[in-house]
PAPAVO-694980 format. One record per residue: x, y, z of N, C-alpha, C in turn. Coordinates in steps of 0.2 Angstrom, whole numbers, plus 5000, padded with zeros to 4 digits. Layout:
<rs>
XYZXYZXYZ
...
</rs>
This chain:
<rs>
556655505292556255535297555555495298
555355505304554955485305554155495306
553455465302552955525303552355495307
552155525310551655495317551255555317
550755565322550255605321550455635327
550155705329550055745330549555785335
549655805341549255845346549355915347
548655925345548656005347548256045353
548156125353547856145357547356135362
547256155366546656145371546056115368
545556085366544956065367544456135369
544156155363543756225365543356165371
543056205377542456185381541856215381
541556235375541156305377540756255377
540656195372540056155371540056105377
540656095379540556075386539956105391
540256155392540056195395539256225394
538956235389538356225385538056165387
538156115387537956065389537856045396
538056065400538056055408537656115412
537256155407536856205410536256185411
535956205418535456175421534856195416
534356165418533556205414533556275418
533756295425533456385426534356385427
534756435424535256455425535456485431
534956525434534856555439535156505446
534756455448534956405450535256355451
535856335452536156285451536956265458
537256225457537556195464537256155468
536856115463536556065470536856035474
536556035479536755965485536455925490
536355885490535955845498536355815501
536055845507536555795515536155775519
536355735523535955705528536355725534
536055745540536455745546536055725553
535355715551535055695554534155645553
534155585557533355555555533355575547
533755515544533855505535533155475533
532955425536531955415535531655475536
531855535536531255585538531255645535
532055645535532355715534532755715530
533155785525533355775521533755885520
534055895520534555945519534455985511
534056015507534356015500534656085500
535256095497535656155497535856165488
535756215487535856255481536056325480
536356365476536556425476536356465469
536256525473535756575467536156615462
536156615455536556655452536156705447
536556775451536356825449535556845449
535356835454534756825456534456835462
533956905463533656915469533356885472
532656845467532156835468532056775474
531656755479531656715484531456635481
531756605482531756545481531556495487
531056445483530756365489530756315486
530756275488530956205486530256175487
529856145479529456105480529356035478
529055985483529055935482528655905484
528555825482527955785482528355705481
527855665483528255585480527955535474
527755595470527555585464527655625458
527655605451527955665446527355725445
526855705450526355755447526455815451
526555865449526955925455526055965456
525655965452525055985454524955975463
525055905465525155875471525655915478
526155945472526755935479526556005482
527155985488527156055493527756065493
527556125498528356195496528456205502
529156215504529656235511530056285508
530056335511530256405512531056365514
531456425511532156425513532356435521
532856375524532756375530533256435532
533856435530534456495531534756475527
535056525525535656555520536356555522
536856545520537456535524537956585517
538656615521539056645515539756605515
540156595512540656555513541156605508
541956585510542356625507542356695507
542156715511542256815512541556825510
541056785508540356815504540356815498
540856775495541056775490540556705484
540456665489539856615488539356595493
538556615490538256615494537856565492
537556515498537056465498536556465502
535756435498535256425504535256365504
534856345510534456275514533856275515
533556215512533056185514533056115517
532756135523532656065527532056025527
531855975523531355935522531155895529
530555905533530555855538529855825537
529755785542529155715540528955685533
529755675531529555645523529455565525
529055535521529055455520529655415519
529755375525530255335526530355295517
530755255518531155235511530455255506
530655305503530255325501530455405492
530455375488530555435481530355495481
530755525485530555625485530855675480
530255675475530355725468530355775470
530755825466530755905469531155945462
530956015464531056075460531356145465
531956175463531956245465531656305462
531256315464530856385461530956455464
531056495458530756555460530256585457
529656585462529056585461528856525456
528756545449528456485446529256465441
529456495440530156495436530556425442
530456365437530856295446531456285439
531856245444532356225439532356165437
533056125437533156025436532255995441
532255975438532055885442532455845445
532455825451532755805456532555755459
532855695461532355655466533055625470
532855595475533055545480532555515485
533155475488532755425490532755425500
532355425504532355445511532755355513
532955335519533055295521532455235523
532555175525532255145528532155135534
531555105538531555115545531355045547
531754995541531554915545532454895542
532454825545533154805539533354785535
532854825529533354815525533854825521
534354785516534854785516534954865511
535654865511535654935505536454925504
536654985498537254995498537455045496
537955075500538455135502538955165500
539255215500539855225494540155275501
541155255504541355295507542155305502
542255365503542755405500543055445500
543755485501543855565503544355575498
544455635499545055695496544955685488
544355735486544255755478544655815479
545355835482545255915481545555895474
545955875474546555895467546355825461
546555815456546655755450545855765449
545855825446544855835446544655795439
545255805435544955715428544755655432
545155635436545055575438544455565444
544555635447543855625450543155655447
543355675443542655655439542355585437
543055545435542955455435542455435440
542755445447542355415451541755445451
541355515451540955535450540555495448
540655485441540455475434540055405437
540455335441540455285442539955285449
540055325454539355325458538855335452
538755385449538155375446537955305443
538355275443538255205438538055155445
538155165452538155125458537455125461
537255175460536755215462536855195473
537155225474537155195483536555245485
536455215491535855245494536155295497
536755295501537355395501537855375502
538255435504538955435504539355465509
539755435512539955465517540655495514
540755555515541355585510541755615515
542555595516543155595521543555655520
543455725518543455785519544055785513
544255845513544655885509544155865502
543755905502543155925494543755965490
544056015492544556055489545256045491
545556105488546056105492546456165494
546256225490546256305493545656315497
544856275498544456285502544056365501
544156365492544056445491543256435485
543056485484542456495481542556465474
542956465471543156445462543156395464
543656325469543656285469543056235472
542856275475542156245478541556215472
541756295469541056285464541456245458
542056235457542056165451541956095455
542056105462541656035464541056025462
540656095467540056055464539856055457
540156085452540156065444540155985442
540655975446540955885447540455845450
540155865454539855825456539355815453
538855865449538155875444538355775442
539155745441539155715439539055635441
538755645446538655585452537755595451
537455625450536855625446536755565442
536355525443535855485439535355495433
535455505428534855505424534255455422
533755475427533255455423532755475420
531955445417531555455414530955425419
530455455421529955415426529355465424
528655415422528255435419528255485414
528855475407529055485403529255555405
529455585411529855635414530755635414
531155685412531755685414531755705419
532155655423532455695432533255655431
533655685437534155645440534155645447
534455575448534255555456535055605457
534755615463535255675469535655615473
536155595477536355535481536455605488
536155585496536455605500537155605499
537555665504538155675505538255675514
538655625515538855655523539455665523
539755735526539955755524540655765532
541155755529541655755534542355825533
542555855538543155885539543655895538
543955905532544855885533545055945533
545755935534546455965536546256035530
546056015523545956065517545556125520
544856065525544456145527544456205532
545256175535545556225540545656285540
545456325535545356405534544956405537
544356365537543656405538543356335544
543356325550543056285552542056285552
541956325549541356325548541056295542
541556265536541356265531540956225532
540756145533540156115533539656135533
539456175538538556205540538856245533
539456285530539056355525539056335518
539356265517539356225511538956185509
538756155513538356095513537656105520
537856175523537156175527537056105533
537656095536537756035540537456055547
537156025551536656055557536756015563
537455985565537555905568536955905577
537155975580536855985584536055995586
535756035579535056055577535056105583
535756165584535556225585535156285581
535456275574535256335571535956375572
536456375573536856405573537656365568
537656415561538256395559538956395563
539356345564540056355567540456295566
540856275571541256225571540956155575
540556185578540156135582539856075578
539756095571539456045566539956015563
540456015565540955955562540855905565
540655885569540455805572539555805575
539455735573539055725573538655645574
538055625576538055555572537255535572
537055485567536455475566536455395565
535555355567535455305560535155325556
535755285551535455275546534755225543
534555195547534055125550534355095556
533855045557533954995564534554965561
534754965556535554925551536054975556
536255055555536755085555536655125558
537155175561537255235563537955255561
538155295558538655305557538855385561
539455375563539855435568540455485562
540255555561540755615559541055635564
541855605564542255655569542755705566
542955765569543655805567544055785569
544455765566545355745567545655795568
545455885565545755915564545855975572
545455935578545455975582546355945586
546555895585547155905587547555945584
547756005581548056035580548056115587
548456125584548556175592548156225593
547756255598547256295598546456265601
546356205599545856195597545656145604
546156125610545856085614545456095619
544856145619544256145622543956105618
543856115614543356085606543556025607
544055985607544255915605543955865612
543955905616544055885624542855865624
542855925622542155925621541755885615
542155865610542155815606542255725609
542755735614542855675614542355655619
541955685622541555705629540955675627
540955695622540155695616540155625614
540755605612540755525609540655475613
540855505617540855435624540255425627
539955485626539055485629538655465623
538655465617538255445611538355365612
538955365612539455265610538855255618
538955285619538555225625538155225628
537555265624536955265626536555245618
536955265612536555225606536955175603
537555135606537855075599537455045601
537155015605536554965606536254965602
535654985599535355035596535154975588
535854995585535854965577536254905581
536254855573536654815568537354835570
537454895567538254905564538254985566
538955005567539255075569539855075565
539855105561540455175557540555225559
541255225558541355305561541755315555
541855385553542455415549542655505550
543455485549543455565551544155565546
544555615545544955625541545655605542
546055615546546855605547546655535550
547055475547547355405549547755435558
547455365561547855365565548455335565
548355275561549055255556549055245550
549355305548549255315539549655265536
549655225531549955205527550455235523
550755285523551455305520551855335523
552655315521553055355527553055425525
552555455520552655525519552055555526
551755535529551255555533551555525541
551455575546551655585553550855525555
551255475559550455455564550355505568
549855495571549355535576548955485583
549455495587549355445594548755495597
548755555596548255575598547555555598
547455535593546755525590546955435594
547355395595547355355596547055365605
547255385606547255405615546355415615
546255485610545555505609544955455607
545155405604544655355601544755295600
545255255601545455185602545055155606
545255165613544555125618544055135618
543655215617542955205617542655185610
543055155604542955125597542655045600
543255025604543154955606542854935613
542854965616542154955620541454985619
541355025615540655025611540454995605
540854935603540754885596540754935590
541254965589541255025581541654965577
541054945572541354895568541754905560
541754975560542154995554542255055554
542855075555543155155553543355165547
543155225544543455235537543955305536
544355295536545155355536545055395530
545555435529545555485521546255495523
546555555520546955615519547555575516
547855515518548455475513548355465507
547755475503547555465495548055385494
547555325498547755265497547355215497
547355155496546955125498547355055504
546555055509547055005513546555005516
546354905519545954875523546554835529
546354855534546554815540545954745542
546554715546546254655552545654685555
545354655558545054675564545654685570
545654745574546254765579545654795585
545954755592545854805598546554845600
546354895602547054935608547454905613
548054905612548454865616549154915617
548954955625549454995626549455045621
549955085618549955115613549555105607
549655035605549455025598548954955596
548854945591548354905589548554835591
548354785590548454705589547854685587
548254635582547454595580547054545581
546454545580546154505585545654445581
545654385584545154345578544354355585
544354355587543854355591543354415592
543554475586542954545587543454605588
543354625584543754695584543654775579
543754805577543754865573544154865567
543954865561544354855555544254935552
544954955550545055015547545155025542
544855055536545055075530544855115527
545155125519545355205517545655195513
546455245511546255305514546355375508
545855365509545755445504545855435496
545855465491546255455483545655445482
545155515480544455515475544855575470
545155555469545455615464546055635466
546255645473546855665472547455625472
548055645472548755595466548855535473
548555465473549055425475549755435479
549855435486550555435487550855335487
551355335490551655265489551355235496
551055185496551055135501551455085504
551955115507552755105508552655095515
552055085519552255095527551555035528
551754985534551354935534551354925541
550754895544550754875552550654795552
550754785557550754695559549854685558
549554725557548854715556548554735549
549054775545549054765540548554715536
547954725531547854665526548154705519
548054725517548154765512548354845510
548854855506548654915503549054945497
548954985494549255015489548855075487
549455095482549355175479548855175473
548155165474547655175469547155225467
546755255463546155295464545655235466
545355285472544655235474544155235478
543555215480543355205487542955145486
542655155494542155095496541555095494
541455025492540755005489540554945497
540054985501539954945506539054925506
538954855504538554785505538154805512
537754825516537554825522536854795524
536854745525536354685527536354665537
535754645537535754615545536154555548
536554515545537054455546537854485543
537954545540538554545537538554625533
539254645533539254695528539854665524
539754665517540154665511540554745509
541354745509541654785508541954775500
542054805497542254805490542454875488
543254875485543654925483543554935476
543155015475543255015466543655055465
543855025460544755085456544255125452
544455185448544255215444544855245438
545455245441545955275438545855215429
546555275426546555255420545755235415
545255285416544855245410544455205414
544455145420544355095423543555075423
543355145424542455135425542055165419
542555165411542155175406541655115403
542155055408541654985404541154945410
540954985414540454975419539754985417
539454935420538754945415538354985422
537855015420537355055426536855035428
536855035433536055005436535755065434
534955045432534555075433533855095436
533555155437532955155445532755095444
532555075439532054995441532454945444
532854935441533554875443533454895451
534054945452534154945459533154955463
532754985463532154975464531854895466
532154855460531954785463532454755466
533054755467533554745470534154805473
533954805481534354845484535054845484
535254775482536054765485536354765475
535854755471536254725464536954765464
537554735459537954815460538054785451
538554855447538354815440538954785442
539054775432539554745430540254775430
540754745428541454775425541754835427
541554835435541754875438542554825441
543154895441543854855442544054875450
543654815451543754785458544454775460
544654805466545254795468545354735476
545854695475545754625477546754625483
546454605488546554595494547054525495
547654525500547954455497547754395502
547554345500547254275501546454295501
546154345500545454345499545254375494
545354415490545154425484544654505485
544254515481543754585480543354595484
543154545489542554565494542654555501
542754585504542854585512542354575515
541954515518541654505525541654495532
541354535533541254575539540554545544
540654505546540154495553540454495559
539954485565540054495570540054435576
540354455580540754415586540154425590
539954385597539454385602539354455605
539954485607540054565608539854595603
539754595596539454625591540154665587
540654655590541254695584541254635580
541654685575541854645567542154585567
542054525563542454475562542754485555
543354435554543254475543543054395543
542654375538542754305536543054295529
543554275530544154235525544054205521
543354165518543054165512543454185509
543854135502544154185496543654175489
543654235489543254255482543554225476
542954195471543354165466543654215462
543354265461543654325456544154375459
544854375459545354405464545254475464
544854495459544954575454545554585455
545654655452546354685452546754725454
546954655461547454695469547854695465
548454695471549154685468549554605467
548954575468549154505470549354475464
548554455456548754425452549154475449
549654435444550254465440550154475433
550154525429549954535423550154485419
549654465415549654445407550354435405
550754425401551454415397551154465389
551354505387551054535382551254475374
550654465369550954445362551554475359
551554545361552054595357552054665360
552754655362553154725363553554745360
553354815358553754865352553854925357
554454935353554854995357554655045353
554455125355554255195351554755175346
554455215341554955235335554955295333
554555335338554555415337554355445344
554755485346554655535353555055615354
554655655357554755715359554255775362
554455835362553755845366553755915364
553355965366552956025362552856075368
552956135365552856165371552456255365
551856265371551556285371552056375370
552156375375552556455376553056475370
553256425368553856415361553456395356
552856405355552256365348552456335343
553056365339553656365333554256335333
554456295340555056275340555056175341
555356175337555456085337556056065343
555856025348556155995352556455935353
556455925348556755845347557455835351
557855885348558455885349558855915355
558355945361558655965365558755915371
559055915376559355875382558855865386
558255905386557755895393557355835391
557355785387557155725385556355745386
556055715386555355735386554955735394
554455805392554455845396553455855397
553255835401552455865402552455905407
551955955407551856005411551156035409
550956055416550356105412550656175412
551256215416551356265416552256285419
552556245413553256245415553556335414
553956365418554156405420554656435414
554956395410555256405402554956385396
554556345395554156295391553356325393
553156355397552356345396551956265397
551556275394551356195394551456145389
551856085392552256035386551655985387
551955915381551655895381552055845376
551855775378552255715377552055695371
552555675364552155635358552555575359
552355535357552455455357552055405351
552555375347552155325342552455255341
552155195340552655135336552155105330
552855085327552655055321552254985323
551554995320551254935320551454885313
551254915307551354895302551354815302
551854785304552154705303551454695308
551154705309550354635315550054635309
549754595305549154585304548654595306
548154615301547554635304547054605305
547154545307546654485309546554505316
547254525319547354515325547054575330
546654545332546254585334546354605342
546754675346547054675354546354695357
546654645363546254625368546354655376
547054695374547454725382548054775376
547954825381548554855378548954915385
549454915385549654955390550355015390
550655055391551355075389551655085394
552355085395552855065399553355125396
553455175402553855225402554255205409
554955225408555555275412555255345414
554955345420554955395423555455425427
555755485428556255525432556355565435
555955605434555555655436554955635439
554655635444553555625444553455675448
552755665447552255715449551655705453
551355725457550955715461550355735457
550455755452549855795447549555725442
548955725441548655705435548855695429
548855655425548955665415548655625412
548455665408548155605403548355605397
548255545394548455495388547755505383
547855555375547555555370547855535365
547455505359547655495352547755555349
548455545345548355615342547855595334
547855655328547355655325547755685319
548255705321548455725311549255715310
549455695306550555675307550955715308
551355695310552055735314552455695312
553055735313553855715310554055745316
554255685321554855715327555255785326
555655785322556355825321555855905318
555355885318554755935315554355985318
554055935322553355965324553356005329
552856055329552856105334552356095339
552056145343551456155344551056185340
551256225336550656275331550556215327
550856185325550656115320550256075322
549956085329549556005329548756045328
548256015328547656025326547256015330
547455955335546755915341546955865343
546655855348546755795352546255735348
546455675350545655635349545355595354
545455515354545055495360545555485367
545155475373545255495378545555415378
546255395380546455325381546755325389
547155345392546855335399546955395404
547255375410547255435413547655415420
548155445422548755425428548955495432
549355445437549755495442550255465441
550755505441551555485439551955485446
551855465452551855505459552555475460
552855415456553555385460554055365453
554855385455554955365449555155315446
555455305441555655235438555155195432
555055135430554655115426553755125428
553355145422552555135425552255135420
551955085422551355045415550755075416
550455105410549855125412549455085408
548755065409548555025405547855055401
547755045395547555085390546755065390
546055115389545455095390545255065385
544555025386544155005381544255045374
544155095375544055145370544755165366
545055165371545855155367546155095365
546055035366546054985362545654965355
544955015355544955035347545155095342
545855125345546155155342546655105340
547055075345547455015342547154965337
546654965338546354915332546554955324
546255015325546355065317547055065317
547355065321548155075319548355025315
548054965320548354885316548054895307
547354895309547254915301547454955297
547755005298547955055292548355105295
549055105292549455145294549355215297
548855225290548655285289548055325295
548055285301547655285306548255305312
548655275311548955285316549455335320
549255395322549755455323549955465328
549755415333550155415341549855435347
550255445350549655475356550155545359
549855575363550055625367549855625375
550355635377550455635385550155715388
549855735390549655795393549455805402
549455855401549455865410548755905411
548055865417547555875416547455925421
547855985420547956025425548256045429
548756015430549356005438549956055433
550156085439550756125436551256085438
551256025442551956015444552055945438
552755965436553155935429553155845429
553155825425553355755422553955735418
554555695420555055705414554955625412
555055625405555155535404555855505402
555955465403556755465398556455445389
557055475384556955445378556855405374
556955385368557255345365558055345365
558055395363558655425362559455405367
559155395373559555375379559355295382
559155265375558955195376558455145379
558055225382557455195386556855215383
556755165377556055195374555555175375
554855205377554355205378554155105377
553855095379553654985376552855025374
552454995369552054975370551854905368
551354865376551254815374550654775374
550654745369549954725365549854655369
549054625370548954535369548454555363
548354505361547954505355547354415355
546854445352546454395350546754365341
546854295341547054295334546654235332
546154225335545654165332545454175324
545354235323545454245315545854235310
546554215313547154255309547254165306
547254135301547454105296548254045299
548354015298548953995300549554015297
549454055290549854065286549954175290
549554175295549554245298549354245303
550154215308550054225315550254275317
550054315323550454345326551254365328
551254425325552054435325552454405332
552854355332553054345339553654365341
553854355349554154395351554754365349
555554435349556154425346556554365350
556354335354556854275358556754225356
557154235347557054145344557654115346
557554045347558154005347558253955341
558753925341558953875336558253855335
557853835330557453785328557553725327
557153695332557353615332557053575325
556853515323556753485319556153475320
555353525315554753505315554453455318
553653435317553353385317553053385311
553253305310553353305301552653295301
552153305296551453315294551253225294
551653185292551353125291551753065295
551753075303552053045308551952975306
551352935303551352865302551952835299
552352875296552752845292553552815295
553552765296554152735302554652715300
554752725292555552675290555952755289
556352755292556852815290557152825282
557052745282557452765272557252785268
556452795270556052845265555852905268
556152965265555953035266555253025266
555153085268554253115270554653165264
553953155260553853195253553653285258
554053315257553653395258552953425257
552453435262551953455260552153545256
551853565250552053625249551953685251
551353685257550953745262551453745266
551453805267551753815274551253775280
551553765285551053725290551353755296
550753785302550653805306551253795311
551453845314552153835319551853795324
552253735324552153685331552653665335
552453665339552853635347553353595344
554253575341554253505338554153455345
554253405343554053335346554653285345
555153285346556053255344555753165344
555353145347555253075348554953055342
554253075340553853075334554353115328
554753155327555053165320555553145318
555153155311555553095307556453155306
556953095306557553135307557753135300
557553125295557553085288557953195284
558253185279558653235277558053275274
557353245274556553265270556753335273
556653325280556253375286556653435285
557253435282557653505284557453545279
556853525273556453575269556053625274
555853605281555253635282555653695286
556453705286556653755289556553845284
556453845277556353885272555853935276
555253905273554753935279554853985284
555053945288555253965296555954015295
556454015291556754085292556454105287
556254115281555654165280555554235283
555254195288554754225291555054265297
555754195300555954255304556554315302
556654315296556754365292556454425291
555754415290555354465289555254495298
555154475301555154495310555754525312
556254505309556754535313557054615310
556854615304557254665301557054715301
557454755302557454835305556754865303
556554935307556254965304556355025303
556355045298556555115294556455175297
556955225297557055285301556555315300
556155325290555455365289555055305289
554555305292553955275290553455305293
552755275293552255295295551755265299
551755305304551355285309550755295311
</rs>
């Protein structure tokens, strides 16, 4: 039997949750949005809990609050049946690019420290973050969260579906999620966290309620004063650089063609009285005209509705949502129905969607295609007066734990810095950065420049791993049964957060490291499952933390989770490699050192009810994990276990090649000597040399031979 370690129960959250409590309790749900004159103005929306008392926001551009002023709540809005209720304040004649610290009080009772930052009113350069569909994969989109905060962009244009029941519980765990796109700093030995604008866009999710902008986010596109549906579109500069255009996609749906008709009425008079205006024109709205998967219907509609007035108004970049993908187009004008590409200025489209929710497959391509695939991510957009830099960041699996962070001073002296080790996703014959200048008409041109650094599209081909080991222990646990061992039954292994027989499962998985040496120190690690069943759902990968005997272990037997190693969506079936983090590659290291570290990991579902099945071992297809390794330390006499495809061994390179008469053997050195390339021309063919084979099956003796049904992992 075999013994590996072990995963238990949920993770109490209370300290969690302790931890994420504002300074006034009373107060909290922040949010800012821009919808209008971002050098001037500014939106702040917050929600009161459990509390009568009237609330103002006060602020100044300094940490001395003795100085600041106070703006009265401008309206209140109810959302969800009145079930969550929000106020607004609108900040107006603030100082262009300018640090606006602020407090929500009632009366003297304020809460967090706050600050952002107003827009610029000359060119200069800044950068941007656009993204959509956080409703579901809420681990992973806390990743990205987490990772704006480390970007610090000047705002955000976010491509609608915040939820995805559009209901008060989910609302309010976004904006919990979001606390996490919060910046922490220290200025004038003060703790505050920078706030980042939100512009915020309409999707297909927020169809119950066509008002939810103005009642969520307190959206005013009009500056009637009146909450409706009419604030679903809108457009502003953001500098003499941009203006960026919010449209609803969702007004093609049936019902809604006075709305659409007067939307499309609006765009066509804005396009051609302010694209002149800026630099650059964005637009973003939520449904693809043409999505990238054949799981999604196109929409000629919207092509009819905004094709031509895109490209006779110079709209130099549209950003799409709702396929949860990513994909950068050509520059394209309209041509009859459909797109064609153009080298001479045209409209480049990208997207779409996947800030959290599950990747579908990028299975569906157009002749103007550049790229695309099923990743977590969004746009990191460079926007300068000669050019915009486009740049894909992945978040999935772990991705942006090893990202360093800009901070206020950093960004402060440098508008455009971005960090480091951030996993840049790369485009084919161009690599991670998309350039973006303009034609004499002023639409987009891409400049084809290839990036020396490809990041990590789908183009370069992963590493060859030093070593691939197959599990030596697998099964899985179920929560509703706590007491029953499942090694033995047919459904091979099984993840779920809330199966209909089983409760919540959850995958164990371990391999013997034992035979690596512990010089060898891994530098990539990843595991390779037989999916057959998938899920559109989230899962994460933990260490477990205390032993387990397959044929054994329950759920009432585990203890705890340990470190967090990555994090996936299982969304298609067949083979899928997930690649293991920073932090999980120092779990591997302990393993390599001491058996007694070693207890495996656990597969769990970070929420999602919909099931995971993997194949076994048992049925031949056992889990791989595979290692590359740093062995600069390891001794000649302790190489790296290599991998099982040996061939006949030719006849060494004899140690002392001078030696040129065949009738005298080469006396044996007695060290084993380092495995070398042979060299048939240079060795000596002398009866010497066939001592040096001893060594060599040794060793491949020790490598080959089985490993035992009990040991420890």
């Amino acid at each position: 039997m075999l013994k590996t370690k072990i995963f238990s129960a949920k993770m109490s959250v209370l300290a969690l949750a302790m931890a994420s409590c504002t300074a006034s309790a009373a107060i909290d749900y922040h949010r800012l949005v821009w919808d209008a004159d971002p050098a001037h103005q500014a939106v702040i929306g917050f929600s009161q809990t459990n509390s009568s008392e009237v609330a103002s926001v006060k602020y100044g551009y300094s940490t001395d609050e003795s100085m600041w002023l106070e703006q009265a709540i401008s309206n209140s809005q109810d959302f969800d049946g009145a079930t969550f209720n929000s106020s607004f304040v609108r900040l107006t004649n603030l100082n262009a690019n300018a640090a606006v610290y602020y407090r929500v009080c009632e009366g003297d009772d304020c809460g967090d420290r706050l600050w952002f930052k107003t827009a610029p009113t000359d060119n200069s350069a800044f950068v941007m973050l656009a993204g959509g569909d956080t409703r579901t994969g809420w681990s992973t989109r806390k990743l990205g969260n987490k990772l704006l905060a480390k970007i610090r962009p000047l705002f955000i244009m976010h491509g609608g579906d915040f939820t995805s029941a559009n209901n008060t519980s989910q609302m309010k765990e976004f904006l919990k999620d979001w606390r996490l796109t919060f910046s922490n700093d220290t200025i004038d030995g003060i703790a505050y966290k920078r706030i980042y604008p939100l512009v915020p866009t309409f999707g297909n999710h927020e169809n119950t309620d066509y008002s939810t902008l103005c009642k969520v986010f307190g959206v005013d596109y009009n500056a009637d004063g009146v909450c409706n549906d009419n604030d679903t579109y809108g457009a502003f500069d953001i500098s003499p650089l941009l203006r960026v255009y919010t449209l609803n996609s969702e007004y093609k749906d049936s019902g809604w063609s006075v709305q659409a008709e007067a939307q499309k009425n609006w765009l066509a008079s804005d396009l051609s009285a302010n694209s002149s205006n800026v630099s650059w024109r964005f637009a973003q709205y939520h449904k693809p005209i043409f999505p990238h998967t054949n799981s999604k219907s196109e929409n000629p509609i919207l092509f009819t509705w905004w094709a031509n007035e895109f490209h006779n108004n110079k709209m130099n970049l549209v950003i799409e949502s709702d396929t949860h993908l990513s994909k950068v187009t050509q520059p394209v004008i309209p041509v009859g129905n459909t797109f064609q590409v153009t080298t001479a200025g045209g409209t480049v489209f990208a997207g779409e969607g996947s800030w959290g929710a599950p990747a579908r497959a990028a299975d569906k391509t157009y002749p103007w295609t550049l790229e695309s695939e099923n990743i977590q991510q969004f746009k990191i957009l460079t926007v300068s007066p000669d050019k915009v830099e486009m740049r894909t960041a992945q978040f999935d699996s772990g991705a942006s734990e090893n990202v360093t962070t800009i901070s206020a001073e950093e960004r402060a002296n440098d508008a455009t810095v971005l960090p480091t080790g951030v996993d840049w996703w790369g485009t084919n014959d161009i690599g991670n950065i998309i350039i973006l200048t303009r034609s004499a008409d002023k639409l987009s041109i891409l400049n084809h420049a290839v990036d020396p650094d490809p990041g990590s599209g789908p183009m370069p081909e992963a590493p060859v791993p030093d070593l691939v080991l197959n599990a030596v222990a697998d099964t899985f646990i179920s929560e509703k049964l706590l007491d029953q061992n499942f090694n033995a039954v047919t459904d091979q292994l099984v993840a779920d957060g809330a199966d209909t027989t089983f409760g919540a499962t959850n995958i164990l998985l371990a391999w013997d490291l034992s035979a690596v040496e512990s010089c060898n120190v891994p530098t990539a690690a990843n595991i390779e499952m037989e999916i057959f069943n998938s899920s559109e759902g989230t899962y994460e990968i933990f260490s477990n933390v205390t032993p387990w005997l397959e044929d054994e272990v329950t759920w009432s037997s585990l203890t705890g989770e340990g470190t967090s190693m990555a994090e996936f969506n299982p969304s298609s079936q067949g083979s899928r490699t997930v690649t293991f983090s920073t932090e999980a590659l120092n779990v591997v290291k302990n393993w390599i050192q001491s058996s007694d570290n070693n207890n495996g990991i656990v597969i769990m579902s970070a929420g999602t009810g919909d099931g995971l099945d993997v194949e076994d071992r048992e049925q031949g297809m056992a889990a791989k994990l595979n290692l590359t390794f740093d062995s600069s330390a390891c001794t000649p006499e302790t190489p790296v276990t290599p991998t099982p495809e040996v061939t006949e061994p030719e006849t060494p390179v004899t140690p002392t090649p001078e030696v040129t008469e065949p009738e005298t053997p080469v006396t044996p050195i007695p060290e084993v000597p380092a495995p070398v390339t042979p060299n048939t021309e240079e060795a000596n063919e002398s009866s010497g040399g066939s001592m040096y084979y001893l060594p060599l099956f040794a060793f491949l003796g020790l490598f080959i031979r089985k490993v035992k049904r009990k040991v420890k992992v």
